[in-house]
C-alpha positions as CSV (number, residue, x, y, z in Angstrom):
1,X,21.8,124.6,115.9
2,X,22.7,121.7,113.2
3,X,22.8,122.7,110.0
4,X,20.1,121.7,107.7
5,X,20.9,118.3,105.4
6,X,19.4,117.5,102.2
7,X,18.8,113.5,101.4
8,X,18.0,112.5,97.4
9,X,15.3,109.7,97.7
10,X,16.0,108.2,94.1
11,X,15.5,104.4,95.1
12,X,19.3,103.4,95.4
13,X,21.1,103.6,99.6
14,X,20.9,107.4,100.2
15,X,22.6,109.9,102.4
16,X,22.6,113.2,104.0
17,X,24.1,115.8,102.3
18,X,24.7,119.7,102.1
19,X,24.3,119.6,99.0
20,X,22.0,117.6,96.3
21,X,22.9,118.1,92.3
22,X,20.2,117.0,89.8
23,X,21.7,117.0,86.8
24,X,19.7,116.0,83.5
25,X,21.5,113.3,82.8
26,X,20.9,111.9,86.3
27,X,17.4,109.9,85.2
28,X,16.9,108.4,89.0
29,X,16.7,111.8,90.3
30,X,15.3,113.5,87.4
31,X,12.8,110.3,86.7
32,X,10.0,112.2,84.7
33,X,10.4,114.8,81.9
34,X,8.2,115.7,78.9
35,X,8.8,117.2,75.9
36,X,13.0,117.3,76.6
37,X,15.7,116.4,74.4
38,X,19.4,115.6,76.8
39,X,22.4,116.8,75.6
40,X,25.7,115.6,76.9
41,X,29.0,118.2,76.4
42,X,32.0,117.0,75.0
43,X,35.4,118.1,76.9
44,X,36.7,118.9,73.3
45,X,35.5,120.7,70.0
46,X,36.0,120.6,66.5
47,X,39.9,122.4,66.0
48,X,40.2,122.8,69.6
49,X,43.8,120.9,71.4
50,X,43.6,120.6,75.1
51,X,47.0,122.0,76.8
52,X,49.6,120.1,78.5
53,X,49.5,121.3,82.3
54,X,52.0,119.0,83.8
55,X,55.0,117.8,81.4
56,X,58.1,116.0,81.7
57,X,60.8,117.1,83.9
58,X,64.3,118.5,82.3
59,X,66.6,116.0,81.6
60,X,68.2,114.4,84.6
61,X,64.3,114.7,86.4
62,X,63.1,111.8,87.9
63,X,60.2,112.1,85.1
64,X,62.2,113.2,82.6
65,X,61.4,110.2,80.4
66,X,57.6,110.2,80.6
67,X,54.8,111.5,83.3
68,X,51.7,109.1,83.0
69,X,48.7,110.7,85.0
70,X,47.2,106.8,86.5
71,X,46.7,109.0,89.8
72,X,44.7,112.1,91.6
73,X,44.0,115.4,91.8
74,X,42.3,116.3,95.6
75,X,41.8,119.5,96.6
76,X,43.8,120.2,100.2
77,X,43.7,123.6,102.1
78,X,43.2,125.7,99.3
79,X,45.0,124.3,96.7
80,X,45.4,121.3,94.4
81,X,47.5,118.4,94.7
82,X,48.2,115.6,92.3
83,X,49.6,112.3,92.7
84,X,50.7,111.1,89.3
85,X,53.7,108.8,88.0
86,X,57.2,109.4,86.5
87,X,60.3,107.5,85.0
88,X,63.5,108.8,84.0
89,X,66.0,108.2,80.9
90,X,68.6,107.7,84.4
91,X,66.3,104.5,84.5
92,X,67.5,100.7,83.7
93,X,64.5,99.7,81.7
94,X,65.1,96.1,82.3
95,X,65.1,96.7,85.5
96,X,62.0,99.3,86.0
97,X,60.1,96.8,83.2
98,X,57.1,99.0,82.5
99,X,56.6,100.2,86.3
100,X,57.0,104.3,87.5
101,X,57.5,106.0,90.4
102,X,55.1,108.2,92.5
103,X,55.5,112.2,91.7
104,X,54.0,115.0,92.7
105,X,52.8,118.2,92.0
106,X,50.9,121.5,93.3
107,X,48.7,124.4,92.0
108,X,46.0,127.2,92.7
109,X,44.3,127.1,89.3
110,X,44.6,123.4,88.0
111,X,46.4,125.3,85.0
112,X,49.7,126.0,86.4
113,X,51.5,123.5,88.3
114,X,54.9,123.3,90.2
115,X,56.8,119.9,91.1
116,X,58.1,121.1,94.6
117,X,61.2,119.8,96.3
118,X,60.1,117.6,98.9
119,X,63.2,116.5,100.0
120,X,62.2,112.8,101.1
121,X,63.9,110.3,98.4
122,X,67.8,110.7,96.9
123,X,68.1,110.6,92.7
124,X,70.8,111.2,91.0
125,X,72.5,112.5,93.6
126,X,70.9,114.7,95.4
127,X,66.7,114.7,97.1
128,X,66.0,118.1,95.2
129,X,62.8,116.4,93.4
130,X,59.4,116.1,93.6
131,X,59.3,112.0,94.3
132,X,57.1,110.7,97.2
133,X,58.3,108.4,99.7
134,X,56.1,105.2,98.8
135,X,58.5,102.5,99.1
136,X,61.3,104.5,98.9
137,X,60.5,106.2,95.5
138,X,61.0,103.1,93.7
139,X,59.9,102.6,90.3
140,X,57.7,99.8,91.3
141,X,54.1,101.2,90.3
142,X,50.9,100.9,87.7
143,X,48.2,102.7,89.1
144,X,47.7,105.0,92.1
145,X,44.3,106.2,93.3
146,X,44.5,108.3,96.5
147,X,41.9,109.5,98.7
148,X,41.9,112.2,101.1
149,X,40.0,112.0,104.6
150,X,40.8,115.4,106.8
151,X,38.3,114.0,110.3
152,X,40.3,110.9,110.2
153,X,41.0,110.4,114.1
154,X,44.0,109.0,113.1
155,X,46.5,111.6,111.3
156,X,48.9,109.1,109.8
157,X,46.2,107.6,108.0
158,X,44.2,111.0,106.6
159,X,45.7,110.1,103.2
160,X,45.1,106.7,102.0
161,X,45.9,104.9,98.7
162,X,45.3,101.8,96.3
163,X,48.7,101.0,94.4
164,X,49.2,98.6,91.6
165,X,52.7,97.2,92.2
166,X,55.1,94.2,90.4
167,X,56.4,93.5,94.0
168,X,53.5,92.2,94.8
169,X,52.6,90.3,91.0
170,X,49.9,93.2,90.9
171,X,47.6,92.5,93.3
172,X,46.4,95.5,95.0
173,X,48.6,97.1,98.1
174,X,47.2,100.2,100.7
175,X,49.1,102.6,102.4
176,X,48.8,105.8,104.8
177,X,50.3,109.0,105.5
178,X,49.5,112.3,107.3
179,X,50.8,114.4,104.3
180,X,50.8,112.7,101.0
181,X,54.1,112.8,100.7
182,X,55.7,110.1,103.2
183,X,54.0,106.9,103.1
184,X,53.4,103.6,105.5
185,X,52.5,100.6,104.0
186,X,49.9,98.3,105.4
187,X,51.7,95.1,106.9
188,X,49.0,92.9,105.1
189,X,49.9,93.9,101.9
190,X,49.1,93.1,99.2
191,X,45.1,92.9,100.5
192,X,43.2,92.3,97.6
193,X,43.7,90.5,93.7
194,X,45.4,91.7,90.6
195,X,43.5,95.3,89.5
196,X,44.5,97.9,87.5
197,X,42.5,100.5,89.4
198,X,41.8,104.2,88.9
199,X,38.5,104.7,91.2
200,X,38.8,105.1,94.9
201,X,35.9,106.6,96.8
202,X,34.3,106.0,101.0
203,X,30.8,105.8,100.4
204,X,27.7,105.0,103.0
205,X,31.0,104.4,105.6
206,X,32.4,102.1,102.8
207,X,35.8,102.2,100.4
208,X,35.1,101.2,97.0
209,X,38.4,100.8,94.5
210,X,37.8,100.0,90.9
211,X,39.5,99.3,87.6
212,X,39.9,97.2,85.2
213,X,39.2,93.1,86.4
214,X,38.5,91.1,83.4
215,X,40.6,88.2,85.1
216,X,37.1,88.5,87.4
217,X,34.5,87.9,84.5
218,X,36.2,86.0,81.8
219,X,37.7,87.6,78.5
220,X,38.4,91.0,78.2
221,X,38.3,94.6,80.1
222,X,35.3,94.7,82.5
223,X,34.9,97.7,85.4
224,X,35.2,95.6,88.7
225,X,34.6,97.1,92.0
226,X,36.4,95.9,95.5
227,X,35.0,97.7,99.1
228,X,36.4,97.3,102.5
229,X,34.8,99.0,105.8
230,X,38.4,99.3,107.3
231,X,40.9,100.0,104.0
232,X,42.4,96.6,105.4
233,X,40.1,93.3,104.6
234,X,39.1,93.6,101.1
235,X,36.7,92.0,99.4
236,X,38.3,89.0,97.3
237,X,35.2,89.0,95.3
238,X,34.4,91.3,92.9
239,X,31.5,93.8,91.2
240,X,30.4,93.4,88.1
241,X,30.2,97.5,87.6
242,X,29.7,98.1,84.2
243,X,30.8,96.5,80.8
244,X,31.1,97.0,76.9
245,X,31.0,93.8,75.7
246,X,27.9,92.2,75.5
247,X,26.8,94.0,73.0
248,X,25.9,92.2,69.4
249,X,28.3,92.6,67.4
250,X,30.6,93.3,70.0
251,X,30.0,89.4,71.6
252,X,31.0,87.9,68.7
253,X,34.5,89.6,68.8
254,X,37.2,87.4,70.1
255,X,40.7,88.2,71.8
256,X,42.1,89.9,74.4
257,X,42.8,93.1,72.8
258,X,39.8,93.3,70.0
259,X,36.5,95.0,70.7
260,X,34.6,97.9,72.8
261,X,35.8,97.1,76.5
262,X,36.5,99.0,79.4
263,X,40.0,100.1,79.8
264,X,41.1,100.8,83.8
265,X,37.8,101.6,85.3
266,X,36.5,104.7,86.5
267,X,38.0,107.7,87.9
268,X,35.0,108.9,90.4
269,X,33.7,112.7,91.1
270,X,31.3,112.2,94.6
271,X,29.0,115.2,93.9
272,X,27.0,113.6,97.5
273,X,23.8,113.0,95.6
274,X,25.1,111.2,92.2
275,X,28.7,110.2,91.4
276,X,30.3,111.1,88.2
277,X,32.7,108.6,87.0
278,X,35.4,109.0,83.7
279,X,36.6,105.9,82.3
280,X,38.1,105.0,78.9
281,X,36.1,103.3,75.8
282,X,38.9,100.9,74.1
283,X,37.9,100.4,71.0
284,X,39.8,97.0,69.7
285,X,40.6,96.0,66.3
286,X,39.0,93.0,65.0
287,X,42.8,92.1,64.5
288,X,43.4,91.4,67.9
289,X,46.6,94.2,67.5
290,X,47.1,95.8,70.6
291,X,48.9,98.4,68.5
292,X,45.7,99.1,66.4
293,X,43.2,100.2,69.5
294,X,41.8,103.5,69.9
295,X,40.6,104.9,73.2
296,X,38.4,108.1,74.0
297,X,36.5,108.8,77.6
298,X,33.6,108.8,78.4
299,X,30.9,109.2,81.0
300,X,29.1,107.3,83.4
301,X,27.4,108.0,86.7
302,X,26.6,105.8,90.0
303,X,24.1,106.2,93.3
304,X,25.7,103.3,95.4
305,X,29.4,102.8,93.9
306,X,29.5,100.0,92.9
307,X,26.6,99.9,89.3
308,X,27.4,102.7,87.1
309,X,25.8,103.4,83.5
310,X,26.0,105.5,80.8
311,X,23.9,108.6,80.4
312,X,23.9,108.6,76.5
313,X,25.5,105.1,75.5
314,X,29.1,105.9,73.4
315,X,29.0,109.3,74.0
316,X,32.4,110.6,73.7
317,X,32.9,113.1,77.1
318,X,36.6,113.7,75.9
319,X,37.1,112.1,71.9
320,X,40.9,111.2,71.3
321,X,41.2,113.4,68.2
322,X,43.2,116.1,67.5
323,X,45.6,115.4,70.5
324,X,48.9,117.4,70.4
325,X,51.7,114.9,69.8
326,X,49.6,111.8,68.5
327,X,51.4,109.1,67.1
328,X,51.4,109.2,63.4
329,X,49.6,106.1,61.8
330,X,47.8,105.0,64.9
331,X,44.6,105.9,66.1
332,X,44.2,108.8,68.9
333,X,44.4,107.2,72.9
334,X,43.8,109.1,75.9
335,X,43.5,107.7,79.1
336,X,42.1,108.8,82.6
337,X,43.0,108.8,86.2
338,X,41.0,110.7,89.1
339,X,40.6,113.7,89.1
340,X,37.5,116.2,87.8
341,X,36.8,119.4,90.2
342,X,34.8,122.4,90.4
343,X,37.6,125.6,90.6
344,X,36.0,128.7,90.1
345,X,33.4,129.5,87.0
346,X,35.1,126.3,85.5
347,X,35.0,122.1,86.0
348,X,38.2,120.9,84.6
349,X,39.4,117.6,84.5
350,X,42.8,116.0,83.9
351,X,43.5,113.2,81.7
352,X,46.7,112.0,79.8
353,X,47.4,111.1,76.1
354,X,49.5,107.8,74.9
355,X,52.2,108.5,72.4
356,X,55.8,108.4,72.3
357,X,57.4,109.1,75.4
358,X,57.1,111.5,77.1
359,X,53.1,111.3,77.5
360,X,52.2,114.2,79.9
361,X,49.2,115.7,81.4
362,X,46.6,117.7,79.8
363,X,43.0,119.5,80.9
364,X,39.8,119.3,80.0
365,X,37.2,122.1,80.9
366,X,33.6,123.1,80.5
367,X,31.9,125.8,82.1
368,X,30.8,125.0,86.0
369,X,28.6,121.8,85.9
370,X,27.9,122.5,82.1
371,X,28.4,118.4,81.3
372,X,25.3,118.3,79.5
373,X,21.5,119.8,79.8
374,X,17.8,119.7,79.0
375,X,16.5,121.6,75.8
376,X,13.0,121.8,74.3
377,X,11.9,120.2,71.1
378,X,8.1,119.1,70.8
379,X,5.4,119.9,73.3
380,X,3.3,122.6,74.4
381,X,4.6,121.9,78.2
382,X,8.0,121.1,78.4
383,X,9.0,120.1,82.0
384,X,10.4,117.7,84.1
385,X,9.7,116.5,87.8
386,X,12.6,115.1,90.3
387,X,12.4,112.5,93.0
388,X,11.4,113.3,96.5
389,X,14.2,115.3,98.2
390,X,14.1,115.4,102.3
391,X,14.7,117.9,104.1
392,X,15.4,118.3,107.5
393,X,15.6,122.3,108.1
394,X,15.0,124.8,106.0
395,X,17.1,124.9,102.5
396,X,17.3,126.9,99.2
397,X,17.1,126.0,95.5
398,X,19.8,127.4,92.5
399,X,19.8,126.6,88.9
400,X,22.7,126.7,86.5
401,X,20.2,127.6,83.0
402,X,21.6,129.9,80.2
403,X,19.1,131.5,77.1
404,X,17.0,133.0,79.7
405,X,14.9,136.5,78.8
406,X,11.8,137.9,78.4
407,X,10.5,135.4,75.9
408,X,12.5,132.5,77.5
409,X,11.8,131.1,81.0
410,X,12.1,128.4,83.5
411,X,8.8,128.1,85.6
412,X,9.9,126.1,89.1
413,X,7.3,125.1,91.1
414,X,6.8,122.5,94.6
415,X,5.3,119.8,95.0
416,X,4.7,117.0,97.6
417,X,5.9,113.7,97.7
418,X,2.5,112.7,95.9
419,X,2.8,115.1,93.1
420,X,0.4,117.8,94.4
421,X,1.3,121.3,93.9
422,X,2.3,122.8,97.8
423,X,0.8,126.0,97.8
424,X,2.8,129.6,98.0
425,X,5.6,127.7,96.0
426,X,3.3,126.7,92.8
427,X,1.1,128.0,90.0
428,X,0.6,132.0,90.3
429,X,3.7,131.7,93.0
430,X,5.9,129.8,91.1
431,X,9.7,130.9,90.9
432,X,9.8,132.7,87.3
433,X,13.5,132.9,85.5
434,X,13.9,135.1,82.9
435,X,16.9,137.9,83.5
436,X,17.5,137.6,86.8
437,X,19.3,140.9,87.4
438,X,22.8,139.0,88.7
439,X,24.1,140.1,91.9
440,X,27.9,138.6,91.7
441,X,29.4,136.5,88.8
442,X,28.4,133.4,89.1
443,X,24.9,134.6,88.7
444,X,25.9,136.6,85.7
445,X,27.0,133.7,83.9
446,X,24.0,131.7,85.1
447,X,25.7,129.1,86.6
448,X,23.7,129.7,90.1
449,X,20.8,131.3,89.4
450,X,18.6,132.2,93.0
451,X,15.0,130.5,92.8
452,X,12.5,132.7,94.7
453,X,9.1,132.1,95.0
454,X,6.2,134.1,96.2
455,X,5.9,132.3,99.3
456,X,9.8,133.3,100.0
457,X,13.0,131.9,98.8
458,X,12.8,129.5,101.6
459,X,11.9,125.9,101.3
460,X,10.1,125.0,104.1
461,X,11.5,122.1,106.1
462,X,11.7,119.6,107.7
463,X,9.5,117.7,104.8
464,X,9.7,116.3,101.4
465,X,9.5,117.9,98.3
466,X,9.9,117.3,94.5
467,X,11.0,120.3,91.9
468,X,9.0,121.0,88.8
469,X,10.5,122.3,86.1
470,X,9.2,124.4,83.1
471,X,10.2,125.8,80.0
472,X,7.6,128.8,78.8
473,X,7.8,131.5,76.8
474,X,7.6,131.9,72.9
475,X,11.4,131.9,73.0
476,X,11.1,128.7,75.0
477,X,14.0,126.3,73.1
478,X,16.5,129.1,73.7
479,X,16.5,127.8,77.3
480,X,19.1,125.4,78.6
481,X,19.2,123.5,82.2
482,X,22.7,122.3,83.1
483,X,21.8,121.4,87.0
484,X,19.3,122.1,89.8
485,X,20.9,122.2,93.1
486,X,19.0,121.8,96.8
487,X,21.5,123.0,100.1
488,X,21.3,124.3,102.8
């Protein structure tokens, strides 16, 4: 028997899934709310330093001279790879210019990494290093996005990436491999125009690679988008995606390096009904310095790849201060590439900060899915209402929610596509949350939190549905909704 799929009907090109998220922030899924205030959570507080996971190498390494993460983390049979980049003080620097190599590194946590031997590229002497065979572990690289496609008929090509090289004037190059680790280069390379990318997602049976094309759309750092049905014949013409400057006063800023822009696109988290996407806010001095800029990241979210926005406009997701080994007298820059996960209780996601050599890799963390959440602050019914969600079997509902008790509840009701209440699943028999007597941890914490309604804690299927939320209880503001999830 198929398994039961789950589609988000939130107006944009939908898909099956095994899973749909509604998170508050998501206003096309969560269209209609009353009497909610959204909260966004910042990857950083007041006096706290995010740790270095991944640093440079000891001296002699072929990243003993910096380690810049503009590549991936995926998760691969259990644990978690990442793709970032390296150069060495054993470096010419006229000759590498201000390219790196590809590196990699492993772990089970995301906390505690290893930079195995892989034994494919000679350096200083010996091929006891962690260097990935992309054109022979040349330092010939400025961006790396990698994607990871296990059903693949073809297992040379399960791994796929987007490089930014000087060999080719930095247009945009794609290669495959069945491992990660040794790579084949397309023979039509380099297949699209100059990008400094970060983003690389399939979506709808189509690649999408963004990053920063303001050669595209006149002056300054824009998020452009580039898609391809075959990772071969790429669009030459680009997607507007999403900008900072065409805002007043912004607009009336001139020069390449002054004003709010977009700095390298996005970095994208497919969470099947919504994707997450990190990219960085440069903020430019008036000045025109380059030297002058700041940079924090921040958060925006996409239903078809390619037009992303931002939940709460300027809100800081990870704010540059306080960053371990900031340059003195220049503002605090931090930088993303792709990769933000789920492991365990925790989403983490890695990020890098610029400073004197050697910039390394640090983590971000919030609780699971804890990015930000509904709260109550003015009405005697505070609830929301999602979009219609399909069915097409049977499926459950969860909530991640924390302040519950007996004077603080989430009321979660059904209804049909037309807004009326479906009966066994609404009114006296709707799901009630309070203290829901946790059954294994994640439950404890609240982070998946069974819905059961009188009628069963089955949704019926196939059909359409939409979720009702509701805050109750006199203790009613002490309740928090992070995300809603529908599977199977």
């Amino acid at each position: 028997m198929a398994k039961p799929m789950i589609r988000v009907n939130n107006g944009t090109p939908s898909r099956w899934v095994s899973e749909a998220v509604l998170f508050p922030f998501d206003n096309r899924s969560i269209p209609f709310i009353a009497g909610l205030r959204l909260h966004l959570v910042s990857g950083k507080s007041p006096g706290k330093k995010n740790p270095i996971v991944v640093a440079a190498g000891e001296a002699g390494a072929p990243d003993d001279e910096s380690v810049r993460f503009y590549g991936t983390v995926i998760p691969v049979d259990g644990e978690l790879r990442m793709w970032y980049m390296g150069r060495s003080t054993l470096d010419d620097p006229e000759e590498v210019g201000g390219q790196l190599r590809v590196c990699y590194a492993t772990s089970t946590d995301g906390i505690r990494w290893e930079k195995p031997h892989l034994g494919r590229v000679e350096f200083n002497g010996n091929r006891n290093n962690n260097i990935v065979d992309l054109r022979g572990g040349r330092c010939e690289f400025a961006a790396i996005p990698v994607l990871y496609e296990p059903d693949d008929p073809d297992p040379n090509r399960r791994f796929k990436i987007v490089f930014e090289s000087g060999i080719y004037g930095n247009r945009f190059a794609v290669a495959y491999s069945p491992d990660g680790i040794t790579w084949t280069e397309s023979p039509n390379n380099p297949v699209g125009p100059v990008l400094e990318q970060t983003g690389l997602i399939r979506f709808n049976g189509c690649y999408y690679v963004n990053g920063q094309g303001g050669s595209h759309f006149g002056s300054g750092r824009k998020m452009a988008t580039f898609a391809s049905y075959d990772f071969e014949h790429w669009t030459q013409a680009g997607c507007l995606s999403f900008r900072r400057d065409n805002i007043p006063p912004r607009t009336m800023v001139e020069g390449w390096n002054a004003g709010e822009q977009v700095h390298l696109g996005a970095g994208l988290w497919d969470r099947g009904s919504v994707i997450l996407g990190v990219y960085d806010m440069w903020h430019g001095d008036p000045s025109d310095d380059r030297s002058r800029i700041g940079m924090d990241i921040g958060l925006i979210i996409s239903h078809d790849a390619l037009h992303f926005y931002e939940p709460i406009p300027d809100f800081r997701f990870i704010p540059a201060y306080e960053e371990l080994e900031a340059v003195p007298g220049k503002n605090p820059t931090i930088s993303h590439g792709q990769g933000m996960f789920n492991i365990g209780a925790k989403t983490m996601l890695w990020y890098e900060a610029w400073a004197n050599p050697p910039v390394q890799v640090r983590l971000a963390t919030w609780e699971r899915d804890r990015l930000g959440y509904y709260e109550t602050f003015a009405s005697q019914d505070p609830h929301l209402i999602s979009c219609p969600i399909e069915l097409d079997g049977p499926g459950r509902a969860f909530a991640n929610v924390s302040g519950l008790g007996n004077n603080a509840e989430l009321h979660i009701e059904l209804l049909d596509e037309r807004f009326v209440p479906l009966p066994g699943f609404s009114g006296d028999d709707s799901a009630v949350l309070n203290e829901p007597g946790p059954k294994n941890e994640s439950e404890a914490q609240g982070l998946r939190v069974p819905v059961v309604w009188k009628g069963g804690e089955s949704i019926p299927g196939p059909g359409t549905f939409r979720v009702k939320s509701s805050f109750a209880g006199i203790r009613k503001e002490d309740v928090k909704l992070f995300a809603l999830y529908v599977s199977e």
